[in-house]
C-alpha positions as CSV (number, residue, x, y, z in Angstrom):
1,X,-28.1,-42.1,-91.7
2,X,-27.8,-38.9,-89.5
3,X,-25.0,-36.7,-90.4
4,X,-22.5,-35.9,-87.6
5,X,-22.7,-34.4,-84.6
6,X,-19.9,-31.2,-85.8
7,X,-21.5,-30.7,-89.5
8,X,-24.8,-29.3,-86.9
9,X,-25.6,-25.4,-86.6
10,X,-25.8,-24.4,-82.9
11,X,-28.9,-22.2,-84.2
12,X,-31.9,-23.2,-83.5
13,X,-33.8,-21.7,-86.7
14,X,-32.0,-22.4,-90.2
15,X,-30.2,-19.1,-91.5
16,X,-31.4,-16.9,-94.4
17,X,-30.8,-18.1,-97.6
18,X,-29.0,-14.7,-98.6
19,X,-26.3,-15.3,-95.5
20,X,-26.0,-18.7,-97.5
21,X,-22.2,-19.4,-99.0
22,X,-20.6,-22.2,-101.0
23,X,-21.0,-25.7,-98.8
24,X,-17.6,-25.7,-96.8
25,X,-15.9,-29.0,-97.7
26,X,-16.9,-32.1,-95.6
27,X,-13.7,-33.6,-94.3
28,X,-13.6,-37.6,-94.9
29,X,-14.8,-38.7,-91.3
30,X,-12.0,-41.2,-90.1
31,X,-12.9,-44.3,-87.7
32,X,-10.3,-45.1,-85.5
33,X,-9.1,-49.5,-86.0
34,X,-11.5,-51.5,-84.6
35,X,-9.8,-54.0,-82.1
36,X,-9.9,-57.6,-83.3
37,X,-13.2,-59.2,-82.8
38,X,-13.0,-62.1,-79.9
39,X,-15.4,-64.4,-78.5
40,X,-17.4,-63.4,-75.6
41,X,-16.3,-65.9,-73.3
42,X,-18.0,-67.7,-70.2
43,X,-16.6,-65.1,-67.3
44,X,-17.1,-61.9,-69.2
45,X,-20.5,-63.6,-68.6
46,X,-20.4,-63.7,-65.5
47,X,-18.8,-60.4,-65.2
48,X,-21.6,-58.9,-66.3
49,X,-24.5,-60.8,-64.6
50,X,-25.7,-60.7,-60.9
51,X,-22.9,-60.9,-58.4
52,X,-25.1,-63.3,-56.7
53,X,-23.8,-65.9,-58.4
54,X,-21.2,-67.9,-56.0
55,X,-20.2,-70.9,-57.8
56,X,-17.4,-70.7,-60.3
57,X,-18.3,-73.3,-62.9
58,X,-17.1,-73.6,-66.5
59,X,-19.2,-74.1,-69.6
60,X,-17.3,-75.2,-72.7
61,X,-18.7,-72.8,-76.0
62,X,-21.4,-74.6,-77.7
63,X,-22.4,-76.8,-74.7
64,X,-25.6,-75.3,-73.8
65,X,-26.8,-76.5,-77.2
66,X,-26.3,-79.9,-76.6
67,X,-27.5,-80.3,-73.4
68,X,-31.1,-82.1,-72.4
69,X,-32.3,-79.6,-70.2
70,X,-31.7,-76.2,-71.2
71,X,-30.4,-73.8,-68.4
72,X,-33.9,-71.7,-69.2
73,X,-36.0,-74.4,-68.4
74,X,-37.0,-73.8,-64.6
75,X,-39.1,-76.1,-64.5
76,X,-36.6,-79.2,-65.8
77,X,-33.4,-77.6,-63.5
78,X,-35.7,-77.7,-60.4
79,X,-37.2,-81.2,-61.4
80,X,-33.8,-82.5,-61.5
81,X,-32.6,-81.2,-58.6
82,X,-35.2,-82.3,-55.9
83,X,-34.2,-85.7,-58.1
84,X,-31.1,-85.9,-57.1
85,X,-31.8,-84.8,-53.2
86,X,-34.0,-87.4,-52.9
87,X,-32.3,-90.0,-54.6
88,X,-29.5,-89.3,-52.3
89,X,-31.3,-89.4,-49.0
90,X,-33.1,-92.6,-50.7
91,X,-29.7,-94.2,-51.4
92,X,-28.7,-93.4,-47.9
93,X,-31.4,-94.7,-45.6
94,X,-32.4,-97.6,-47.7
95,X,-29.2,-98.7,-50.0
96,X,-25.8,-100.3,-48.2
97,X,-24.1,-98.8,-50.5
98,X,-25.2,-95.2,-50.0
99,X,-24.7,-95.5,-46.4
100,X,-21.3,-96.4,-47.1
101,X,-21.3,-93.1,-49.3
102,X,-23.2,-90.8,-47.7
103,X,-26.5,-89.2,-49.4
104,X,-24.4,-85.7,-49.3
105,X,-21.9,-87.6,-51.9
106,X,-24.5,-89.8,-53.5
107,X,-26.5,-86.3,-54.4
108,X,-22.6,-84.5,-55.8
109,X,-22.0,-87.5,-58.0
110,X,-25.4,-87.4,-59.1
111,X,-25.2,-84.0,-60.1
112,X,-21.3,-84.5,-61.3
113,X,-22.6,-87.7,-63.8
114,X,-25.4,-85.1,-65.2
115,X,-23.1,-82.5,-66.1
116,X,-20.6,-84.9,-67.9
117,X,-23.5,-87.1,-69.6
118,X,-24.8,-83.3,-70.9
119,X,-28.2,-83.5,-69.2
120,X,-27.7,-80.6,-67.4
121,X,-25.7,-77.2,-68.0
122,X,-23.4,-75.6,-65.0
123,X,-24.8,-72.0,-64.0
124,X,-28.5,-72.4,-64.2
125,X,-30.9,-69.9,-62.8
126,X,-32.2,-72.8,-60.4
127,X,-28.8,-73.1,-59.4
128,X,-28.2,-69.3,-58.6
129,X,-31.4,-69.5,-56.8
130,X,-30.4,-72.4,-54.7
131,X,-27.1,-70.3,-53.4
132,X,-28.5,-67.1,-53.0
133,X,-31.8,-68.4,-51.5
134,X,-31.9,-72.0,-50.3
135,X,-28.9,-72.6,-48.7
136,X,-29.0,-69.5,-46.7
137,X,-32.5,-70.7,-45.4
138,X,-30.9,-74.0,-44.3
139,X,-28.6,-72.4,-41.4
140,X,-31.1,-71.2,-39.0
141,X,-33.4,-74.3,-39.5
142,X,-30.7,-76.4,-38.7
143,X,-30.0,-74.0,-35.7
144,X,-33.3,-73.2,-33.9
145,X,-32.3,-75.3,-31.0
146,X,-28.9,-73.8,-30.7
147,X,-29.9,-72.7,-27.2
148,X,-25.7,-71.6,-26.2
149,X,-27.0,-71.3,-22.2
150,X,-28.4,-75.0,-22.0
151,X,-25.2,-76.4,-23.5
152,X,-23.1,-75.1,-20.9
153,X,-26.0,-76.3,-17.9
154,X,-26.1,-79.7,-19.5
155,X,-23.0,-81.3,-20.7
156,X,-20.6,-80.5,-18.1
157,X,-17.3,-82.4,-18.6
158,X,-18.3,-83.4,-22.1
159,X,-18.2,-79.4,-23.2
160,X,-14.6,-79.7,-21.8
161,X,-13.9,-82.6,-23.5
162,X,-15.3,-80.8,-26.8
163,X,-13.3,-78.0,-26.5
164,X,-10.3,-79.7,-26.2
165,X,-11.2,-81.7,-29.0
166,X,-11.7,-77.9,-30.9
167,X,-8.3,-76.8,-30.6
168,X,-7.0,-80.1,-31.5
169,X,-9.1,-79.8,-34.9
170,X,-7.3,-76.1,-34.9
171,X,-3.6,-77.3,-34.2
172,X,-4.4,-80.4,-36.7
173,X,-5.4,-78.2,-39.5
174,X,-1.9,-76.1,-39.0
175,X,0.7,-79.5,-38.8
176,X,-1.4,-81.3,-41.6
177,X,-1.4,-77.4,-43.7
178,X,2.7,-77.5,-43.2
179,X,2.9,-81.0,-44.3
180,X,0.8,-81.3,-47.2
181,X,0.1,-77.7,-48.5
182,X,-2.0,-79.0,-51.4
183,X,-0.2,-76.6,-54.1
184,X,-1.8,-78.3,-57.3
185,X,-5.1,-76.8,-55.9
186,X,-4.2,-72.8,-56.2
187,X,-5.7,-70.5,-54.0
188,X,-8.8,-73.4,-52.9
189,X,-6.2,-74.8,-51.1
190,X,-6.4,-72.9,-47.8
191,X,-9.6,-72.0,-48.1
192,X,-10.5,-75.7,-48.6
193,X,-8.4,-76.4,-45.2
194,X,-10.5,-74.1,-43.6
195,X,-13.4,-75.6,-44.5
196,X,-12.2,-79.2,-43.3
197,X,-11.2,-77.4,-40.1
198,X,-14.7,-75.9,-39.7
199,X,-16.3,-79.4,-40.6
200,X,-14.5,-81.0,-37.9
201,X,-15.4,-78.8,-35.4
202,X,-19.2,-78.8,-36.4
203,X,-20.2,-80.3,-39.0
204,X,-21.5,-80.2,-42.9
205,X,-23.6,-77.1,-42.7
206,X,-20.1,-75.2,-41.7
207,X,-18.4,-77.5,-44.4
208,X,-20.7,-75.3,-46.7
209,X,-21.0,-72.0,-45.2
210,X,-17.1,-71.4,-45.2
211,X,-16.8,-72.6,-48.7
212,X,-19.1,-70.0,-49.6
213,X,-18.3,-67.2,-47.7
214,X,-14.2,-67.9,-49.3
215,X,-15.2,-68.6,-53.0
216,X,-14.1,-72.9,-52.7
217,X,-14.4,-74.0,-56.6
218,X,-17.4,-76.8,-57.4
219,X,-14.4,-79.4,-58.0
220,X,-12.8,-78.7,-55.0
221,X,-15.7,-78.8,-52.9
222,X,-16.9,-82.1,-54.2
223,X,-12.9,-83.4,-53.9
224,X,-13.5,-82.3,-50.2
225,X,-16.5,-84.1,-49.7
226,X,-15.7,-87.3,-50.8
227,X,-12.2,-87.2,-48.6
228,X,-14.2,-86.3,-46.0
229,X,-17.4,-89.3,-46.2
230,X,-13.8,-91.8,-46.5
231,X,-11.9,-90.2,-43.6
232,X,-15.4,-90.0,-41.9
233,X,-16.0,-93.4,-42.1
234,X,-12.5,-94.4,-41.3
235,X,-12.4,-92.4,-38.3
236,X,-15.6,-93.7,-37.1
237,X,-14.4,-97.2,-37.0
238,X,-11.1,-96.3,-34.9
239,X,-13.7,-94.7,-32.5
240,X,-15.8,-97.6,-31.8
241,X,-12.6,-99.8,-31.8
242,X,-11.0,-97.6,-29.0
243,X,-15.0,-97.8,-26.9
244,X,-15.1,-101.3,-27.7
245,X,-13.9,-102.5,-23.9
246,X,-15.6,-99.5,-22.2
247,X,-18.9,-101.1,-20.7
248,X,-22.7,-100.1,-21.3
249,X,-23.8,-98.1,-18.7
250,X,-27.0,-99.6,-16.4
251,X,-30.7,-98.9,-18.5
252,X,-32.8,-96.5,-16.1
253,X,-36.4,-95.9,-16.2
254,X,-36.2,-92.1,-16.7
255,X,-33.8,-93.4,-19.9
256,X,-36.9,-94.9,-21.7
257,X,-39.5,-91.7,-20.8
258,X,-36.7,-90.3,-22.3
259,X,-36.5,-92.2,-25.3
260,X,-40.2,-91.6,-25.7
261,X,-40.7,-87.9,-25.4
262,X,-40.7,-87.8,-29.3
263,X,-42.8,-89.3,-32.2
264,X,-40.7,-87.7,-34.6
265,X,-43.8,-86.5,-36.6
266,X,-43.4,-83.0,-38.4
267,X,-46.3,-80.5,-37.5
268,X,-47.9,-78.6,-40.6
269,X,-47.9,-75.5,-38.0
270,X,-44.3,-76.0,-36.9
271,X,-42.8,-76.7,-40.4
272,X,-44.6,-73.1,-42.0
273,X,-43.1,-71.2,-38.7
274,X,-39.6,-72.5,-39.0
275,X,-39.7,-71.8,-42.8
276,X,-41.2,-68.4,-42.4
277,X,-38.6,-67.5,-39.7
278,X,-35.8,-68.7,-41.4
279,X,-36.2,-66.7,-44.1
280,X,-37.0,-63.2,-41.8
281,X,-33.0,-64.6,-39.9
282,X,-32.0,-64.4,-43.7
283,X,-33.4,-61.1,-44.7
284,X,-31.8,-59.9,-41.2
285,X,-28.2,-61.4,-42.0
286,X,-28.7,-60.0,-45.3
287,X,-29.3,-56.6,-44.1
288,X,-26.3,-56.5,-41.4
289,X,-23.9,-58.3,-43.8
290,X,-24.5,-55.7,-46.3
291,X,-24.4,-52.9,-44.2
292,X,-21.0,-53.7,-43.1
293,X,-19.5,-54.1,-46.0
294,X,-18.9,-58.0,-45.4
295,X,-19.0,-59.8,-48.8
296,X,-19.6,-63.4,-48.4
297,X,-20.6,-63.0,-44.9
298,X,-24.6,-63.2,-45.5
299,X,-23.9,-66.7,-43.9
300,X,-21.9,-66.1,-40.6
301,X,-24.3,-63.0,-40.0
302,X,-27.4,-65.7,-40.5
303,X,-25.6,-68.2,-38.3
304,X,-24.6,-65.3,-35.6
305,X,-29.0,-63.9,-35.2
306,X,-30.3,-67.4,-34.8
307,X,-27.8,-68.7,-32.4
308,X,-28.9,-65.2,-30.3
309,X,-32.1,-65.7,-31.1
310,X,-32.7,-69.2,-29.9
311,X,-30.4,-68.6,-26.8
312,X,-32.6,-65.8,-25.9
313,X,-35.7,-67.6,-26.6
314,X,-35.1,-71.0,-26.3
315,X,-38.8,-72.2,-25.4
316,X,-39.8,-70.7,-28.5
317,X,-37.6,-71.4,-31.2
318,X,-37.0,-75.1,-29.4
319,X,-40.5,-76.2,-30.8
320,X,-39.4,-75.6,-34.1
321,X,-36.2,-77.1,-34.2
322,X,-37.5,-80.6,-34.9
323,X,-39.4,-79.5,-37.6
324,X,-36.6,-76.7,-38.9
325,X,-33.5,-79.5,-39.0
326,X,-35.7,-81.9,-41.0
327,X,-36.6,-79.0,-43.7
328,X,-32.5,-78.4,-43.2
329,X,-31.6,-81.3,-44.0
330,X,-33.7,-81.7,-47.2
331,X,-32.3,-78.1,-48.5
332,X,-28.5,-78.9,-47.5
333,X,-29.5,-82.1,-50.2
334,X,-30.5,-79.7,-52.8
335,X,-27.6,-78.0,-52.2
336,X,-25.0,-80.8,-52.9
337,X,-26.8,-81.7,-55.9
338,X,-25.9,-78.5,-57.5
339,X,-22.3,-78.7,-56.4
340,X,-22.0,-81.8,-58.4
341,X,-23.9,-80.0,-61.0
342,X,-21.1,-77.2,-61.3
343,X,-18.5,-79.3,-60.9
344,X,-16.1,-81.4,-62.9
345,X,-15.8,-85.4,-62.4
346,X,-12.6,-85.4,-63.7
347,X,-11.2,-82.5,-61.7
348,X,-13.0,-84.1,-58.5
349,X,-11.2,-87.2,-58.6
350,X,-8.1,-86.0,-59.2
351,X,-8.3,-83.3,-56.4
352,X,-9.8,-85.6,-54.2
353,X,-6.2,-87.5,-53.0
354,X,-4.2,-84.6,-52.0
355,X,-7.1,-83.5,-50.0
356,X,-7.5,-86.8,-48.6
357,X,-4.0,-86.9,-47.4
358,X,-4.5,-83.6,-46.1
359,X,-7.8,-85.1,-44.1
360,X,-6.2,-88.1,-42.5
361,X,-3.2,-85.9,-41.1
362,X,-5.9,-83.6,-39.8
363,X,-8.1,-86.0,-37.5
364,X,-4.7,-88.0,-36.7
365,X,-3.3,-85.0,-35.1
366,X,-6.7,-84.3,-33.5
367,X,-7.7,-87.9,-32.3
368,X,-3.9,-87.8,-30.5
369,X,-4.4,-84.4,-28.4
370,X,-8.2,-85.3,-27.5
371,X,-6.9,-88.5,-25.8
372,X,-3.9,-87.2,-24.2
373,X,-4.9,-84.1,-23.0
374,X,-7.9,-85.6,-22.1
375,X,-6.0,-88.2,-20.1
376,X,-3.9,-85.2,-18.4
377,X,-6.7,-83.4,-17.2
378,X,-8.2,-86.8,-15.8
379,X,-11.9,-86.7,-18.1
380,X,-13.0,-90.3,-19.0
381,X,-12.5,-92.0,-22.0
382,X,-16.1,-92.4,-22.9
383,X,-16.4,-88.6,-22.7
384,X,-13.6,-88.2,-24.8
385,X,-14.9,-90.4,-27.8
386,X,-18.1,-88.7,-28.0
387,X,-17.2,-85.0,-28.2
388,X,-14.5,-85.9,-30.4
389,X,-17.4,-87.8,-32.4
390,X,-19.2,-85.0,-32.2
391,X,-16.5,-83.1,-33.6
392,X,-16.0,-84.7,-36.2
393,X,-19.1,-86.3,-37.0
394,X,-21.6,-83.7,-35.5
395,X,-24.8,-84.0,-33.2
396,X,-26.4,-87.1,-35.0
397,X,-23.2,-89.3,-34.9
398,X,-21.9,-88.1,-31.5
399,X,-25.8,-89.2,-30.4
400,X,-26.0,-92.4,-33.0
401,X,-22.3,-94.0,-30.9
402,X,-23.5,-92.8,-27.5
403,X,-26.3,-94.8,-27.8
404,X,-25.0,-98.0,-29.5
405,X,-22.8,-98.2,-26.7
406,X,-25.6,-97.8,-24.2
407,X,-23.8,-94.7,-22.7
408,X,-27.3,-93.2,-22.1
409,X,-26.1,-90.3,-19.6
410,X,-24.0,-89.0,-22.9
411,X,-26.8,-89.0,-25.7
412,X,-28.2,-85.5,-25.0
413,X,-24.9,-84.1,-24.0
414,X,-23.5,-85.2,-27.2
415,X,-26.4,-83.8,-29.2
416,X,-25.9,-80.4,-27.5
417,X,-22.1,-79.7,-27.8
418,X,-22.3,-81.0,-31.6
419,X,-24.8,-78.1,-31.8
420,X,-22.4,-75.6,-29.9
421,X,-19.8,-76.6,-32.5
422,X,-22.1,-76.0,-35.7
423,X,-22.9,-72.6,-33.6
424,X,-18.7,-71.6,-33.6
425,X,-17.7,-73.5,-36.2
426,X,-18.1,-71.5,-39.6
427,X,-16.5,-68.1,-37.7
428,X,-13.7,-70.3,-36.6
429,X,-13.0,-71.8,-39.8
430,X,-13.1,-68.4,-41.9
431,X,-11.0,-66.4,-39.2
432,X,-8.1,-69.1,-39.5
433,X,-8.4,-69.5,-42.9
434,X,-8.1,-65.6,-43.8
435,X,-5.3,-65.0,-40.9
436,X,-3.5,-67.6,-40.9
437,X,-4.1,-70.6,-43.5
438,X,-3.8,-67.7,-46.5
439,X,-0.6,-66.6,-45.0
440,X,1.3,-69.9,-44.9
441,X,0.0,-70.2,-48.1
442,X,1.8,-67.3,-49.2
């Protein structure tokens, strides 16, 4: 063992042995008490780690031991999954019962079941990956046809109708906030109101981004979702019942060319441009989000370039956008599987009632101004009903109703506002939430 630092000559050759004298006494060296020894838990972890990872999860000690599929093995995480995505979407387009759920739920409950059965461990390196990367990609796929100047050319009284529908989501949020503040949830409660707000003004994808950009905890999250799929469905049915004496409108021929314009087919070419833009919109939003000092606002700043970008060049970006919302779609599952995977089944069904009743108070208030204001400023009740669908729902169910109820002039209208609202959506919801929602919160 060396000998101390302050038993060393400063001389750089040793002395002469005739200058030598008696060895001074070495003073005992003294070591201060060491502090008691603790275990290094989970969030000193994460302290230390990355900062790129978002979700707060927690790992009980011992648990990665016992789990199936290590959180080193890439190759088992990933497998997993792009399992549970696709189970999802399978469950949704083929199964009863996963329509009735949603393939978004199906996918967290998946992921929730894994967790709790110990097949999988919370905090992966897939899972990292999936946030940091994945997710961020999904925004401007699901946005290339965000084109803001054809919206406004195109929907005419149904934008008005939308942004009346907007505010009411706005002023809902704040009465159903008041009313049931959702205390037992801590600090996610505001920031979980935001992200209800943002959802019903555009749809899942702002759901996401806001609960990322303000830090929403796994449980939470999935509570949120599955109030949300129930309230959805709910909602939906009060909809159709209100349309149900408002008559079809009369099938023209330039309806069925228009019906036909699409084959729905993916093009190889199309699909490798979207993804390889997508990911330059990322690096972008990145870039500026960093620059500015905005933590968590990789997302917004994403959301912000390809909205410009697809308004300013809407011929190009518009042939990728069926290709881009399909790859979307298949990300956003991805994405939901690993919120069930970092969340807690038991947490999620015990959060998920307050924020329920939180839900229902929010589209109540926002279903009653749509229709009376609407009804003041004289727009039609169809119009009404589908940007409020649209609000709530998004493009896909705002266009899905319109053309049940064989309101064919509203089917491309409705697709376009529900896009303007995922375009506005996620800067809405974090605004409110930080200014306002966080201060009633105290």
């Amino acid at each position: 063992m060396a000998p101390p630092a302050a038993l060393l000559s400063n001389h750089s050759s040793p002395l002469p042995y005739s200058r030598l004298r008696r060895p001074p006494k070495l003073r005992p060296l003294v070591l201060p008490p060491l502090p008691p020894l603790r275990r290094l838990q989970h969030d000193d972890r994460c302290a230390s780690s990355s900062s790129s990872t978002r979700l707060r999860h927690v790992r009980p000690l011992g648990a990665a031991a016992a789990v199936a599929i290590a959180p080193g093995d890439h190759w088992g995480n990933w497998a997993f999954l792009l399992s549970a995505a696709a189970f999802g979407t399978w469950a949704e387009e083929r199964t009863s019962w996963g329509a009735a759920l949603s393939g978004a739920l199906v996918s967290i409950m998946a992921g929730l079941a894994a967790t709790a059965a110990g097949l999988v461990t919370p905090g992966a390196p897939a899972h990292d990956a999936v946030m940091e990367y994945l997710l961020p990609a999904a925004v401007p796929l699901l946005l290339l046809g965000a084109d803001l100047r054809r919206v406004v050319r195109a929907t005419g009284d149904l934008l008005k109708a939308f942004l009346i529908g907007s505010v009411a989501t706005i002023i809902g949020t704040t009465v159903a906030y008041l009313l049931i503040p959702m205390r037992s949830l801590g600090q996610d409660s505001w920031k979980i109101a935001a992200a209800l707000m943002g959802s019903y003004i555009g749809g899942a994808v702002n759901y996401v981004a806001i609960s990322e950009a303000l830090g929403v905890s796994p449980s939470v999250l999935a509570a949120g979702v599955a109030a949300d799929n129930l309230i959805s469905a709910l909602y939906f049915m009060t909809l159709f019942s209100l349309a149900s004496k408002i008559p079809a409108e009369a099938k023209t021929t330039e309806d069925g060319n228009k019906d036909g314009e699409s084959d729905g087919r993916m093009s190889v070419l199309n699909g490798g441009a979207a993804i390889a833009l997508s990911f330059v919109i990322c690096k972008a939003g990145s870039a500026i989000a960093d620059r500015l000092g905005f933590q968590g606002g990789t997302l917004p700043c994403v959301t912000a370039l390809v909205v410009f970008l697809a308004t300013a060049f809407p011929g190009l970006l518009g042939r990728l956008a069926p290709a881009g919302e399909t790859m979307a779609i298949i990300l956003m599952q991805v994405f939901f599987a690993v919120v069930g995977a970092n969340g807690n089944i038991v947490d999620a069904v015990t959060k998920a009632p307050s924020v329920f009743a939180f839900a229902l108070v929010q589209v109540t208030v926002h279903l009653a101004i749509v229709l009376g204001v609407g009804k003041l400023v004289g727009l039609e009740r169809k119009s009404l009903l589908i940007a409020s669908n649209a609000n709530v729902g998004g493009p896909t169910t705002a266009a899905a109703m319109a053309t049940a109820k064989g309101w064919s002039s509203l089917i491309v209208p409705g697709i376009l506002v529900g896009i303007f609202g995922i375009s506005i959506a996620t800067f809405l919801g974090i605004g409110f939430g930080m200014f306002v929602l966080r201060r009633i919160s105290g």
